[in-house]
C-alpha positions as CSV (number, residue, x, y, z in Angstrom):
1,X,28.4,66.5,-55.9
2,X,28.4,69.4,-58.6
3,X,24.9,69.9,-60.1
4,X,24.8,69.8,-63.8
5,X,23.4,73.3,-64.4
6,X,25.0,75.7,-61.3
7,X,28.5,73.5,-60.8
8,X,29.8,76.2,-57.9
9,X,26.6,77.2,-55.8
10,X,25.0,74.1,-55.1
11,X,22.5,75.9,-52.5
12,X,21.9,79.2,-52.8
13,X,22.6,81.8,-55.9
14,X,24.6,84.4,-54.1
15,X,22.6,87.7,-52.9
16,X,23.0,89.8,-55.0
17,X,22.1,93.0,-52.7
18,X,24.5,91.4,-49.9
19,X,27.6,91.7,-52.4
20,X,27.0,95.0,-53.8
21,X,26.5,96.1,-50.3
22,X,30.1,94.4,-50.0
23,X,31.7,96.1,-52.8
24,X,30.5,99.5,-52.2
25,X,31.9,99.4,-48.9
26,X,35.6,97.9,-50.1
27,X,35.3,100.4,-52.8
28,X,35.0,103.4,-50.0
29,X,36.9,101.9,-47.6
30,X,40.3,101.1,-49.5
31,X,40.4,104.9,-51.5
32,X,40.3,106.4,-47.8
33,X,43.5,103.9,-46.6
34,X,45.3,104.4,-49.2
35,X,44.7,108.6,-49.1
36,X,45.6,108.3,-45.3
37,X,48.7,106.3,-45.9
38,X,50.1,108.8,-48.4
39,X,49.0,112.1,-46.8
40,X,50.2,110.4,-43.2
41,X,53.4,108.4,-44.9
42,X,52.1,105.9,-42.8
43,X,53.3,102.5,-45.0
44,X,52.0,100.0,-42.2
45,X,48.8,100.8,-44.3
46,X,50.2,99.3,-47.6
47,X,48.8,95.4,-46.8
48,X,45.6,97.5,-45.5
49,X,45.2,99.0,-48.9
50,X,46.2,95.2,-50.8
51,X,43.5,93.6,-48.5
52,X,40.6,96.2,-49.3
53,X,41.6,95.3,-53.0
54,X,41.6,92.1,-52.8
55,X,37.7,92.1,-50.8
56,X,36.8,94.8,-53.6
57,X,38.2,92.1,-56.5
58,X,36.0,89.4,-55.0
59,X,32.8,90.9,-54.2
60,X,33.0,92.5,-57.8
61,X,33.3,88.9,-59.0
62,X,30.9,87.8,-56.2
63,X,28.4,90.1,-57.8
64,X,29.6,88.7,-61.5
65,X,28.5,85.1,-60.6
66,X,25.0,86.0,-59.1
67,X,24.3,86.6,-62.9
68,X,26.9,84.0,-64.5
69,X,26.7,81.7,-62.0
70,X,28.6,78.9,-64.3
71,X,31.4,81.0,-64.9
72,X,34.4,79.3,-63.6
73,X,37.1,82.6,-63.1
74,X,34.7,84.8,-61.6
75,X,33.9,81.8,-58.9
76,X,37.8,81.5,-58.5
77,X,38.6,85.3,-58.6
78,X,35.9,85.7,-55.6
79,X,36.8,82.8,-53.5
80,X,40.9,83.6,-53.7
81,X,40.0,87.5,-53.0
82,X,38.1,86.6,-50.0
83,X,39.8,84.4,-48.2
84,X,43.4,85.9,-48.5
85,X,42.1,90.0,-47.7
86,X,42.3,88.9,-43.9
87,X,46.2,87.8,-44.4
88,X,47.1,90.8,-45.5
89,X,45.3,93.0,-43.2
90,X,46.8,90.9,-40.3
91,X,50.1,91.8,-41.7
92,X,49.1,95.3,-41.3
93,X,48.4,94.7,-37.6
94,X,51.8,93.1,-37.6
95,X,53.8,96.1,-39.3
96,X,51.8,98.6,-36.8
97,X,52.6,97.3,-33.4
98,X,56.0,97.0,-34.2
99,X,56.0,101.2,-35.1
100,X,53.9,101.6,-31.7
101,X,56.1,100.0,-29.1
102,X,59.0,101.8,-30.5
103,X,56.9,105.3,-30.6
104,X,56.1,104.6,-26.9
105,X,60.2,104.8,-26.2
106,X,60.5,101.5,-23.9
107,X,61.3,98.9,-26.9
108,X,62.7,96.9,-24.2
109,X,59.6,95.9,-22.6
110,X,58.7,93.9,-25.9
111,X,58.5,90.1,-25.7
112,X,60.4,90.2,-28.8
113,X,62.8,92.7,-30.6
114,X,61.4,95.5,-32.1
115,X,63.7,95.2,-34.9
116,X,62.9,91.7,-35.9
117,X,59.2,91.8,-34.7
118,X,57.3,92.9,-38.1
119,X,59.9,90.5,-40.0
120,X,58.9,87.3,-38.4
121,X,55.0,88.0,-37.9
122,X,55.0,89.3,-41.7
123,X,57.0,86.4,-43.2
124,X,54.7,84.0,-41.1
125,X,52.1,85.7,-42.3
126,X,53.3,85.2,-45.9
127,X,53.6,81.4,-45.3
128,X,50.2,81.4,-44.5
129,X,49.2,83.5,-47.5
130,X,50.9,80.9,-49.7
131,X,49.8,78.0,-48.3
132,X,45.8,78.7,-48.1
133,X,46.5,80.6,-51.9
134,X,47.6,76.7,-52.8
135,X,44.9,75.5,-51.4
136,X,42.6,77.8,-52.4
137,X,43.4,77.1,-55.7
138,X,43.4,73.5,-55.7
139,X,39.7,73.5,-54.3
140,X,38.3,75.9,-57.2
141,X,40.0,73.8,-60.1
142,X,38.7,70.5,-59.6
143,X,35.7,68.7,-59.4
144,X,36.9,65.2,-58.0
145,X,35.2,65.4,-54.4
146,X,39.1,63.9,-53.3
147,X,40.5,66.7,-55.3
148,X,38.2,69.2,-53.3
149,X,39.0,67.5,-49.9
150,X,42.6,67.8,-50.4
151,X,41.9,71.3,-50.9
152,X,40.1,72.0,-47.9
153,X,42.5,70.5,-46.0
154,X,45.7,72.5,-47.1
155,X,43.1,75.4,-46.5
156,X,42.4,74.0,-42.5
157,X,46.0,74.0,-42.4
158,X,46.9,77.0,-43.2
159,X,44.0,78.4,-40.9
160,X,45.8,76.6,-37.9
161,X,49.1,78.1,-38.9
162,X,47.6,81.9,-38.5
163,X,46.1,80.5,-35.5
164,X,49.7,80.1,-33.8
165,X,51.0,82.9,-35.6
166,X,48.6,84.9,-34.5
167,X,47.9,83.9,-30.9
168,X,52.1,84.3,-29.9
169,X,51.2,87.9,-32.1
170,X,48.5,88.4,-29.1
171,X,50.7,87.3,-26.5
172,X,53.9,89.7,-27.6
173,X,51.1,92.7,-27.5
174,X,49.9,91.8,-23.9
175,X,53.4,91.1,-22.8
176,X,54.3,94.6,-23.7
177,X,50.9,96.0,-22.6
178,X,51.7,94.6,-18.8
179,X,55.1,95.4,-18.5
180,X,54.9,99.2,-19.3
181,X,52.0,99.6,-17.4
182,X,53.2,97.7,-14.2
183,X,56.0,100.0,-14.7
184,X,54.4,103.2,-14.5
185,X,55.9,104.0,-17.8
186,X,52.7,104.0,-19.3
187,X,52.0,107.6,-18.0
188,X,55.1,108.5,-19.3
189,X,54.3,107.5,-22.9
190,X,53.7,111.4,-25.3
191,X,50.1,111.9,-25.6
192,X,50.4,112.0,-29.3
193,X,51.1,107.8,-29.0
194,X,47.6,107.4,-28.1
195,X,49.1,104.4,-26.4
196,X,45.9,103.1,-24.6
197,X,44.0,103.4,-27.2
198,X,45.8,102.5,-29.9
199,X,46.7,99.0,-27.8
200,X,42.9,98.6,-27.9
201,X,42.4,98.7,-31.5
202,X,44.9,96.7,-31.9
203,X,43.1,93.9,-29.8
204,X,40.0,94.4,-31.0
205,X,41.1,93.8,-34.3
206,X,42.8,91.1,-33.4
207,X,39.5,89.2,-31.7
208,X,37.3,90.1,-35.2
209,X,40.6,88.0,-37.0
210,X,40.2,85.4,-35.1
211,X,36.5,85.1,-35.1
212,X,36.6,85.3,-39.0
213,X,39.7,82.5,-38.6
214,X,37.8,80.4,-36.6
215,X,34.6,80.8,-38.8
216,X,36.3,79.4,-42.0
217,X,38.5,77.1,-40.1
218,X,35.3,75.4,-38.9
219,X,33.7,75.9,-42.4
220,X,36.5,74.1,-43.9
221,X,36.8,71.0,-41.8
222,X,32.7,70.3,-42.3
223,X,32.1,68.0,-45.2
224,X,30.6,69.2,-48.4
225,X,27.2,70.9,-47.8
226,X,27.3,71.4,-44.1
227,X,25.2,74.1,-43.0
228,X,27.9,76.7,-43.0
229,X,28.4,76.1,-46.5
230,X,24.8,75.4,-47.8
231,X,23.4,79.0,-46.0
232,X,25.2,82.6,-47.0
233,X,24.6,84.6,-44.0
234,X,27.4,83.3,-42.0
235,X,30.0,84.0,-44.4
236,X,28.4,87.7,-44.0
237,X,28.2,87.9,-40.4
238,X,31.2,86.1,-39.8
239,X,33.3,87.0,-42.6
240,X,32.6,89.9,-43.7
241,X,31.7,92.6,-41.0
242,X,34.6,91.7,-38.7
243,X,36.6,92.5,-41.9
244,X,34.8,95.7,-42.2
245,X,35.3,96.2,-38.6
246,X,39.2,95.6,-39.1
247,X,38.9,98.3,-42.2
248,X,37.4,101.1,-40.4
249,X,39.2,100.5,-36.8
250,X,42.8,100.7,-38.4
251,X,41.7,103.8,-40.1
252,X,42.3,105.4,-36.0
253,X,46.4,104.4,-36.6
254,X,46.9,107.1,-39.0
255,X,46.3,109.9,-36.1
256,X,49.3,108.2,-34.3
257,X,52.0,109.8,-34.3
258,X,55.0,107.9,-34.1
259,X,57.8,110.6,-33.9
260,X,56.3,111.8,-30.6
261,X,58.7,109.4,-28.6
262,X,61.9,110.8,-30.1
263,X,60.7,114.5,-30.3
264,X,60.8,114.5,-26.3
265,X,63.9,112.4,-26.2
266,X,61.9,109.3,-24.7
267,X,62.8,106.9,-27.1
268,X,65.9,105.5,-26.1
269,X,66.9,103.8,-29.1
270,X,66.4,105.4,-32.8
271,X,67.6,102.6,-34.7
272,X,64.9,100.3,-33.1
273,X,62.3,102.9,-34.4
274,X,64.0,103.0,-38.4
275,X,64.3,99.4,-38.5
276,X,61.5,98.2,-36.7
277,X,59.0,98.9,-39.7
């Protein structure tokens, strides 16, 4: 299966252009988080920040391999970085919508408890990051085709487990999104909140997670040179820019302001906003 001369890219020598483009981005992108999360003391932005590292880490070993293609750590440091950034921004998604229903002062309209909410979905999330990490790592070490199989599917499912994780994550958002607009309470939400558009980012994101999901779940379950993984340009278009996407769109949560809520004595319950982060 593995060619004698280039035992990692069997089809294509990765772009180099493509991967700087990558890294340059990351390189922005995650300085600008993390100076918005200290300045704002917005620490939903902390798995932001570890995810932009983690992209940064493996499109600077990305770039590494388009010269040293044989070079077995650089191959693992890239695949690892790339495939686990999304887990941790969707634990920043998580940690956010827990601090927005509780800014908007109705808690109660949440499919789940506020205070619990960011503990399950993050400690899901973290099952997930474990799981696909084993797997991750079993695939890159190996070079028995059952070995890489095995891999794969500890990958695939970990990729389903997000999927669920995820898609009741949607479902909690648009269960609170209904009830506090059929409500009316919606209007009653402090400007500062942002509320309607903050709920938008938050699907949006949501969608380019999925579509990245989906991506490398179907990538995963293809055998061994399948198109998605003998051609580059889908891990780019499907990969890559919706993470971009996710980078720059949460970069909008550090204008909301959280406090609004219990500064005009809307938020009900103060100890679901303290322990709901």
């Amino acid at each position: 299966m593995f060619s004698d001369t280039n035992p990692y890219y069997n089809y294509f020598v990765p772009s180099l252009a493509a991967a700087v483009l990558a890294l340059i981005y990351f390189s922005i992108a995650t300085p600008a988080h993390l100076y918005r999360m200290i300045t704002t003391r917005k620490y939903f932005g902390v798995p932001l920040v570890l995810g932009g590292i983690f992209e940064m880490t493996g499109f600077a070993a990305r770039v590494y391999t388009h010269f040293q293609l044989n070079n077995e750590a650089a191959f693992i440091v890239q695949i690892v970085g790339i495939l686990l950034a999304p887990i941790l921004f969707a634990a920043g998604i998580y940690m956010f919508l827990g601090r927005l229903i509780s800014a908007t002062g109705y808690p109660n309209f949440s499919l789940v408890r506020v205070r619990f909410m960011t503990k399950i979905f993050v400690a899901g999330d973290i099952l997930c990051f474990l799981v696909q990490a084993f797997g991750a790592t079993k695939l890159v070490n190996t070079t028995s085709i059952t070995a890489i199989h095995e891999g794969q599917n500890i990958i695939v499912c970990g990729l389903l487990l997000q999927f669920v994780i995820f898609g009741f994550f949607v479902a909690v958002a648009g269960v609170f999104d209904r009830r506090v607009t059929r409500s009316g309470m919606a209007a009653t939400v402090p400007q500062g909140v942002q509320l309607r558009l903050m709920l938008r980012t938050v699907y949006i994101t949501s969608a380019l997670i999925m579509v990245r999901s989906i991506y490398r779940f179907i990538d995963y379950i293809n055998k061994h040179g399948g198109y998605l993984q003998s051609h580059e340009w889908p891990a780019y278009v499907l990969d890559v820019i919706p993470m971009a996407g996710v980078v720059a769109i949460t970069m909008l949560w550090y204008g909301c302001d959280f406090t609004a809520g219990m500064r005009t004595g809307q938020t009900g319950d103060a100890v679901e906003l303290k322990q709901g982060v």
